[in-house]
C-alpha positions as CSV (number, residue, x, y, z in Angstrom):
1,X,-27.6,10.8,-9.4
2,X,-25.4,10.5,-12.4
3,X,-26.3,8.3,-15.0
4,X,-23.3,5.3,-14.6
5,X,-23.2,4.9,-18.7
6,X,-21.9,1.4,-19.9
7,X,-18.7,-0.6,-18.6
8,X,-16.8,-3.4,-20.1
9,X,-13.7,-4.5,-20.3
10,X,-11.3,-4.5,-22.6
11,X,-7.6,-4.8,-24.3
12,X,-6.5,-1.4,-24.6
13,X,-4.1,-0.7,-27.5
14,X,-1.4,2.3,-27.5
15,X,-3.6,3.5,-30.6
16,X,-7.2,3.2,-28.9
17,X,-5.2,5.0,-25.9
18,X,-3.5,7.3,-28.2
19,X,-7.4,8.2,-30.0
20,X,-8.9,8.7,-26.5
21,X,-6.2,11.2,-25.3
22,X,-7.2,13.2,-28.2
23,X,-10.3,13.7,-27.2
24,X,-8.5,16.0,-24.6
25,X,-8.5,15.4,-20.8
26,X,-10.6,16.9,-18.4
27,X,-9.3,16.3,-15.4
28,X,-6.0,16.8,-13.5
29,X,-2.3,18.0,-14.6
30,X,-0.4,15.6,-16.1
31,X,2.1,14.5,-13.5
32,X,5.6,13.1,-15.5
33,X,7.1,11.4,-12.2
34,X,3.5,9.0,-12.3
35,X,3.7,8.8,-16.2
36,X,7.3,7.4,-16.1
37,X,6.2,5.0,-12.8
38,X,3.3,3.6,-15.1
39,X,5.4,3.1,-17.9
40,X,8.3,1.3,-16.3
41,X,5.6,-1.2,-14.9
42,X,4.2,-2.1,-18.1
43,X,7.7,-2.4,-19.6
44,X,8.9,-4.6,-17.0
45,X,5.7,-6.6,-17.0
46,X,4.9,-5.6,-13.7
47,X,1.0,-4.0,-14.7
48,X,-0.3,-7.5,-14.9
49,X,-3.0,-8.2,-12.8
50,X,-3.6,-4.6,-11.9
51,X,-7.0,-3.5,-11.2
52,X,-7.7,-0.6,-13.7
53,X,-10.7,1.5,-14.2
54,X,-10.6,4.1,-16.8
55,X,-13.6,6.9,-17.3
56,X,-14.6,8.3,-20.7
57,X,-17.3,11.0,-21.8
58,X,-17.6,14.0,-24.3
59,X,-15.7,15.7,-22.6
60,X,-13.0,13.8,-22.8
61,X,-11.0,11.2,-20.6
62,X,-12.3,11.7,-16.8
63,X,-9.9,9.6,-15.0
64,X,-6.8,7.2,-16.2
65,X,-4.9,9.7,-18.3
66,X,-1.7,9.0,-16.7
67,X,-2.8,5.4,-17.5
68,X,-3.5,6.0,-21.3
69,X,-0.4,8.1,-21.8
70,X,1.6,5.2,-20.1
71,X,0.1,3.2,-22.6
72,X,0.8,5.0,-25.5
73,X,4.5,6.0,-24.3
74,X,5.6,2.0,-23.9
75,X,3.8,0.4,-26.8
76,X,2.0,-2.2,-24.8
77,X,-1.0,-3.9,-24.5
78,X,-3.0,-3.3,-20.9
79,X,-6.8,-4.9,-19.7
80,X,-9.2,-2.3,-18.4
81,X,-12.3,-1.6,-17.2
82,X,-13.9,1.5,-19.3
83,X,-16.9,3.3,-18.2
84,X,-18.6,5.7,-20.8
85,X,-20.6,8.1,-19.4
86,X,-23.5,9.9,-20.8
87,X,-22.9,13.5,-22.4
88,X,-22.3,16.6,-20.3
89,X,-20.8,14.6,-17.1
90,X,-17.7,16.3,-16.3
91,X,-14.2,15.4,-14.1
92,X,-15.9,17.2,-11.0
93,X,-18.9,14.9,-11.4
94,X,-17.4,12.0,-10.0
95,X,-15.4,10.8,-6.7
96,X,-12.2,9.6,-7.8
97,X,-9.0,9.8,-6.5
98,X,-10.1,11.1,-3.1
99,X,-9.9,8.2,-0.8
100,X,-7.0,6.6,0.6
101,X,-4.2,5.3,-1.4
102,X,-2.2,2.2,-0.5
103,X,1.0,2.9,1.4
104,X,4.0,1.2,0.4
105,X,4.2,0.3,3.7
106,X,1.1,-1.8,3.3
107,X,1.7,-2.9,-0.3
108,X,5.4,-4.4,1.3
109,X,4.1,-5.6,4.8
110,X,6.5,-3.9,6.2
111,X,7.4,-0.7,8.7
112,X,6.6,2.8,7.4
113,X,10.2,3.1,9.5
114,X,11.6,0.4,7.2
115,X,10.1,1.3,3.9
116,X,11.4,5.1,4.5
117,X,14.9,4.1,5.9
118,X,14.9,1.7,3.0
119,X,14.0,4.3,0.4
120,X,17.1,6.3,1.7
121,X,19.7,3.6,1.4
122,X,18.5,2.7,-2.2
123,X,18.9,6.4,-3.0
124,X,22.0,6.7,-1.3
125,X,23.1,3.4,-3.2
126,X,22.2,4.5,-6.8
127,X,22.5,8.1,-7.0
128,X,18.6,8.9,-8.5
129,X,16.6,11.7,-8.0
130,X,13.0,10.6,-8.8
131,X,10.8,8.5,-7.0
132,X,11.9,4.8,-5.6
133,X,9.1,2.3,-6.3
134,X,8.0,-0.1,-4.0
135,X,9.4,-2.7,-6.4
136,X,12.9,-1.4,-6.1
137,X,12.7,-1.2,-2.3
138,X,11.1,-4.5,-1.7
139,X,14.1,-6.5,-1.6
140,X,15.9,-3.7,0.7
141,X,13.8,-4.1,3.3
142,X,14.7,-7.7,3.9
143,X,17.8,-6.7,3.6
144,X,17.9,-4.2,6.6
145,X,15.1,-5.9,8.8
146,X,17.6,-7.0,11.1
147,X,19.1,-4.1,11.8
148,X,15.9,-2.2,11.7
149,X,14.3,-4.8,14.6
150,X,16.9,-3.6,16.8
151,X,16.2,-0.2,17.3
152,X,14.0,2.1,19.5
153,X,10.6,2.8,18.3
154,X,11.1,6.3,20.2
155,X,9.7,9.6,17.9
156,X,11.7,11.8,19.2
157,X,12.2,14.3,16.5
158,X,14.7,15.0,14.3
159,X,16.6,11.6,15.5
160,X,14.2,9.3,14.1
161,X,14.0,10.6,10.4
162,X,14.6,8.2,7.9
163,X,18.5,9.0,6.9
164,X,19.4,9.0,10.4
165,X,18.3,5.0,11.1
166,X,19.4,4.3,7.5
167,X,23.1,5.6,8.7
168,X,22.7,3.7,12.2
169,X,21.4,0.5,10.5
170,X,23.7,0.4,7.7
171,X,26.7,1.2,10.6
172,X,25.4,-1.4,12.4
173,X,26.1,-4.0,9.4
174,X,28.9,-2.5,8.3
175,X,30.4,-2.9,12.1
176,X,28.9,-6.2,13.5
177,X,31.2,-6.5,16.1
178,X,30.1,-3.1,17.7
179,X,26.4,-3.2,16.2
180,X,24.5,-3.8,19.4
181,X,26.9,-0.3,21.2
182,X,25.3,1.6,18.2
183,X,22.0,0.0,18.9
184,X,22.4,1.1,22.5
185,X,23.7,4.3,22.0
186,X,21.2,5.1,19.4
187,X,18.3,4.4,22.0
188,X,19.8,6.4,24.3
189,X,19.8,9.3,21.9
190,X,16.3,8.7,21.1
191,X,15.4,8.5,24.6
192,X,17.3,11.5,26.1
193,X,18.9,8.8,28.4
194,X,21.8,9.3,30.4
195,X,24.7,7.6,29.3
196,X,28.4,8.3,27.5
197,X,28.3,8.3,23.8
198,X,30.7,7.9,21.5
199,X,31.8,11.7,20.4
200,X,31.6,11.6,16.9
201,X,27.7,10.3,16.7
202,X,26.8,13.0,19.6
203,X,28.6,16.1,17.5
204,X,26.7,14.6,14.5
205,X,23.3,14.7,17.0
206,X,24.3,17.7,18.4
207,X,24.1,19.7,14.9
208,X,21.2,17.9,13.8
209,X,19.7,19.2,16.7
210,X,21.0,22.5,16.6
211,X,19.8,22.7,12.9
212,X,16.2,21.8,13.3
213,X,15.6,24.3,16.4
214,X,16.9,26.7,13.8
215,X,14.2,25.5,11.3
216,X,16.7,24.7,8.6
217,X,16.0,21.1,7.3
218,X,18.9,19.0,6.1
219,X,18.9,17.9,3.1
220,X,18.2,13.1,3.6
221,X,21.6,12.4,1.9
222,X,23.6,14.8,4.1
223,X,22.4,13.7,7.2
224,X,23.0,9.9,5.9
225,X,26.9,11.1,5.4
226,X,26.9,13.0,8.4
227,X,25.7,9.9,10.4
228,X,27.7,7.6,8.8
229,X,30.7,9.8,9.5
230,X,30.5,9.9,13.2
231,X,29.9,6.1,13.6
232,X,32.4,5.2,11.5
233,X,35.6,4.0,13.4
234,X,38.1,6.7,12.3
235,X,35.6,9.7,13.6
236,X,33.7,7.9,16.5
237,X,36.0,9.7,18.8
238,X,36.0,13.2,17.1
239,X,34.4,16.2,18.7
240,X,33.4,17.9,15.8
241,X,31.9,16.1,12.6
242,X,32.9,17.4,9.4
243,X,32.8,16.2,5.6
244,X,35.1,18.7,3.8
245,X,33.5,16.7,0.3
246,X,30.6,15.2,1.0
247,X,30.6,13.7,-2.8
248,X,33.7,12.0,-2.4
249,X,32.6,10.6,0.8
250,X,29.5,9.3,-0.3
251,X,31.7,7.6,-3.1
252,X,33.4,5.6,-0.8
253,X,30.6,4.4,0.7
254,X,28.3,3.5,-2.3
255,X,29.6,0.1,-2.6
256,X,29.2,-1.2,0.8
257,X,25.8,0.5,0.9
258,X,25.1,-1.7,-2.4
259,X,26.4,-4.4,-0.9
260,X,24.4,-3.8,2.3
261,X,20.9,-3.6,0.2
262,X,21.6,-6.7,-2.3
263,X,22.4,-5.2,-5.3
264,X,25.8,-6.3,-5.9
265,X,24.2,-9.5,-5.9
């Protein structure tokens, strides 16, 4: 049994944080995306209130690197528990970071379909290739609850992946009039029912289907576009979908996919 050293808590400054890292770190690979995450929290004032352990020894910090390097990186203050173990316990001593993690899902109270549809349309709507917090998603959600509610919890696969009920959601409020057809149709997709479908949204099915027998995986915001383009009303009656440039289409659509999500707000 290993020896649980002293705890207590404390006000962690970016130079007791800085001091500690130089000690070296004996456990994990840095990771910049979590770093950055961290960072922005503690910036924004958003760390408050967090529960946060951090594990010291000889051999330098055990767990809460990312933490410390957060720390040091935005020049604020953080509370913290600190454990300091006895000499000669190592990273692969102790149990950390092995259990289950809180989804976002949980953390929002919402969907895992909502909170990865919502994900989506925030990237779609800003352009950003790292990761979308829960904070900047939160709102979203409310935003496309409505929408969401109305469709078919069906798994069938490749129809139910996140860009494709982002497209059919944010079609559905950017057509209200025809919103519950899309609903309808889009159940019927998910569903193998029977029924006549606009063209335009089976062609974009149709290749998404094609593709994913194939094994090729599309890449989320090109199966947004592709979506979007066959349930918009200038291509719902096409029998092929095609986006010649997909950047300039995904131009014209950024602002009513902001407005859609809140953030012209």
């Amino acid at each position: 049994m290993i020896d649980p050293g002293t705890m207590e808590f404390k006000k962690i400054t970016p130079k007791m944080a800085d001091a500690w890292l130089a000690m070296g770190s004996a456990n994990r690979g840095l990771q910049r995306s979590t770093v950055d995450r961290y960072k922005n929290d503690m910036i924004a004032g958003r760390w408050i209130g967090r529960d946060c352990h951090l594990t010291l020894s000889d051999a330098g910090v055990l767990n809460g690197q990312h933490t410390l390097t957060a720390v040091v990186e935005s020049g604020c203050y953080i509370d913290a528990w600190v454990q300091t173990l006895p000499n000669g316990v190592t990273a692969r001593d102790l149990r950390v970071d092995i259990g289950s993690k809180r989804s976002a899902a949980y953390l929002l109270d919402q969907s895992n379909a909502i909170v990865s549809a919502s994900r989506i349309l925030y990237w779609m709507a800003e352009r950003r290739h790292w990761d979308v917090t829960v904070d900047m998603i939160g709102d979203v959600c409310k935003h496309i609850e409505p929408e969401m509610s109305r469709l078919t919890t069906a798994s069938r696969p490749g129809i139910t992946l996140a860009p494709v009920r982002a497209a059919v959601c944010f079609s559905m409020w950017r057509y209200p009039d025809d919103a519950t057809w899309i609903a309808i149709q889009y159940d019927a997709i998910a569903n193998d029912a029977n029924m006549e479908l606009w063209s335009g949204f089976h062609s974009a099915t149709r290749q998404l289907r094609k593709a994913t027998d194939a094994g090729d995986r599309w890449y989320a915001p090109h199966t947004f576009l592709r979506f979007a383009r066959g349930l918009s009303e200038q291509s719902r009656h096409a029998s092929l979908i095609k986006i010649p440039k997909p950047d300039v289409f995904w131009e014209e659509l950024r602002p009513d996919i902001q407005k859609y999500i809140g953030m012209d707000s």
